[in-house]
C-alpha positions as CSV (number, residue, x, y, z in Angstrom):
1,X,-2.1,-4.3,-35.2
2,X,-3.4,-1.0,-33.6
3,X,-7.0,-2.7,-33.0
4,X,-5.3,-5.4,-31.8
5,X,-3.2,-3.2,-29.2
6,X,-7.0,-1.0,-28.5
7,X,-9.0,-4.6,-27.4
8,X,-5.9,-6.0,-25.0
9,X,-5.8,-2.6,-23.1
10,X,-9.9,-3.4,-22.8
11,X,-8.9,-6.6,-22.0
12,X,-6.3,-5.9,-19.3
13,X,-8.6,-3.5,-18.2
14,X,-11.8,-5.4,-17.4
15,X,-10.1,-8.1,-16.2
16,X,-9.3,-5.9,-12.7
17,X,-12.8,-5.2,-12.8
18,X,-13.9,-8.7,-13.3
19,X,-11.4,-10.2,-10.9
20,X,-13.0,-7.4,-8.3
21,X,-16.7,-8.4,-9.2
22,X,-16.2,-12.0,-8.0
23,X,-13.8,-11.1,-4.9
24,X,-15.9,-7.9,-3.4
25,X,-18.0,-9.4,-1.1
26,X,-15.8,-12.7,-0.1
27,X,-11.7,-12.0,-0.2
28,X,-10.0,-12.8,2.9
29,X,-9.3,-9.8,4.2
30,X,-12.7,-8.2,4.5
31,X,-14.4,-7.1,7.6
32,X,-18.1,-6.2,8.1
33,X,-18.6,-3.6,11.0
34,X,-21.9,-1.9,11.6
35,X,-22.8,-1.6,8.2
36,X,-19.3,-0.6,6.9
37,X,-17.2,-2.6,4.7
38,X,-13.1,-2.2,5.5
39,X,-10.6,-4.2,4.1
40,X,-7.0,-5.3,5.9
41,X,-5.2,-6.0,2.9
42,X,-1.4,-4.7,3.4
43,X,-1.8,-3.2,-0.1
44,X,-4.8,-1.1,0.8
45,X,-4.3,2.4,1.5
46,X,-7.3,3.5,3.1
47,X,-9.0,0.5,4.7
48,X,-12.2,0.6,2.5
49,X,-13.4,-2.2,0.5
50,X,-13.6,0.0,-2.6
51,X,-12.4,-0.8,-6.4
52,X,-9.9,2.0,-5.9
53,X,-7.9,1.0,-3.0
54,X,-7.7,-2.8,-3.4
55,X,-4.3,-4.2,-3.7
56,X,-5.8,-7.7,-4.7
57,X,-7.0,-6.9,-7.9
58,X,-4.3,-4.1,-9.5
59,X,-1.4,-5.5,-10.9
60,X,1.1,-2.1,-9.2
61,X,0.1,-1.8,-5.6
62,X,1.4,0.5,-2.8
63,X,1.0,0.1,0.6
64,X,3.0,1.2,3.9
65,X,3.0,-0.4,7.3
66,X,4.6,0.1,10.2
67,X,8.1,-2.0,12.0
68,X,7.6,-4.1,14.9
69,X,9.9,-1.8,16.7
70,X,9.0,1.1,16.0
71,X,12.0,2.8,14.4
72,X,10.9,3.1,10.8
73,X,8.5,2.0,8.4
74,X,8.0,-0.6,5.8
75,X,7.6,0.7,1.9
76,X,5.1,-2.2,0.1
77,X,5.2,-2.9,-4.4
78,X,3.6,-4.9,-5.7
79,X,5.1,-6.8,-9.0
80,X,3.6,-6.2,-12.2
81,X,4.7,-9.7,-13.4
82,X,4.1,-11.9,-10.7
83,X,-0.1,-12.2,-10.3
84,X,0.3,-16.0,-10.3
85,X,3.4,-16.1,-7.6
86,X,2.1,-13.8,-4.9
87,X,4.6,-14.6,-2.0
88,X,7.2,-12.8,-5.0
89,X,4.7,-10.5,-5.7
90,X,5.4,-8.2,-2.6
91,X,8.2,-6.4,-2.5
92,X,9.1,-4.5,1.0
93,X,11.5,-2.0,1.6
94,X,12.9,-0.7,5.2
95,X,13.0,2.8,5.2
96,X,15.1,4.1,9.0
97,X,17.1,7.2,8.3
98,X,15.0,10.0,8.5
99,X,12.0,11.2,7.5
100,X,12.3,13.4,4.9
101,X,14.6,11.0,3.2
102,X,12.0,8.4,3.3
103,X,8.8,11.0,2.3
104,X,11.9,11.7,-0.8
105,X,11.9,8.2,-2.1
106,X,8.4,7.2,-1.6
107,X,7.6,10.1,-4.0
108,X,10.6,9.3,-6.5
109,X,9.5,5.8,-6.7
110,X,5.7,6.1,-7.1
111,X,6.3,9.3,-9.5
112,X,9.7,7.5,-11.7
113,X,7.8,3.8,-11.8
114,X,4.6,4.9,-12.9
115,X,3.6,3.1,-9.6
116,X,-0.7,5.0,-9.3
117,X,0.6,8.5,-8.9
118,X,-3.3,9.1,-7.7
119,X,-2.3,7.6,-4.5
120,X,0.8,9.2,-4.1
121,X,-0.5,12.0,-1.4
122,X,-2.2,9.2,0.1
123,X,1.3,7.0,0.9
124,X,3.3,10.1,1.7
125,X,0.7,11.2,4.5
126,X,0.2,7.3,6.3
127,X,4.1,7.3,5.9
128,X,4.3,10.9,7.5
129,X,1.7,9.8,10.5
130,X,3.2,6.8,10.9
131,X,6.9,8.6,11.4
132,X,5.2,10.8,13.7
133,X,3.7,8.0,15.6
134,X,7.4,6.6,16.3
135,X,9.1,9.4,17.3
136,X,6.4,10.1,19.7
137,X,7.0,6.5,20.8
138,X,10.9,7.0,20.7
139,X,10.5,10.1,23.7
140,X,8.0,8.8,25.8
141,X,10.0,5.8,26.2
142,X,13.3,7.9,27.1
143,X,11.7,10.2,28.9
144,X,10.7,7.1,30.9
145,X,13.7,5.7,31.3
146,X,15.1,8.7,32.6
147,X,12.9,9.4,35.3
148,X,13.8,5.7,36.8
């Protein structure tokens, strides 16, 4: 019983690497620029095509983007479960009150789900910048309207 537990953690294990080894160099959202490789999967954090970063291949993904409107943010999961349904898959979360509440429960759910705590500092400064971005947004625009 314990062997068998050791080979399906192997298993599980170089199956993300084997699913990245055959979608590196040809997955949808890839882009070649001088050189580089970036990648505009929703699910990766950086941007780089790297093993690390992909949300294609892990089965718990993070990933932040920004509203439409500019007056919050979007918090990305991906399902453990739900490899073979991947409209489900996604999970996103509005997150508009304020933005030390939001920072609060991006860090209480990646650290209490076990979601890749390595990328934890990683969401909670894209989620900061992005915050940042919009309330910079949120005064030029009133400032704007003001003046006329």
């Amino acid at each position: 019983e314990r062997a068998t537990r050791f080979l399906l953690v192997i298993f599980v294990e170089m199956a993300s690497h084997l699913h990245w080894m055959l979608i590196k160099n040809t997955h949808c959202f890839l882009m070649k620029r001088g050189g580089e490789q970036f990648s505009r999967d929703p699910l990766n954090m950086k941007g780089t095509n790297c093993f690390k970063y992909n949300g294609l291949v892990h089965k718990k993904a993070i990933g932040i983007k920004q509203e439409r409107n500019g007056k919050g943010i979007y918090f990305l999961t991906k399902k453990a479960g739900y490899d073979h349904k991947p409209r489900q898959s996604i999970v996103r979360t509005k997150f508009v009150r304020g933005e030390r509440r939001s920072l609060q429960k991006i860090r209480n759910f990646v650290c209490r789900m076990k979601y890749r705590r390595e990328l934890k500092m990683l969401a909670l400064r894209k989620a900061s910048a992005m915050m940042k971005a919009n309330k910079h947004k949120q005064v030029a625009s009133t400032t704007e309207a003001k003046k006329n």
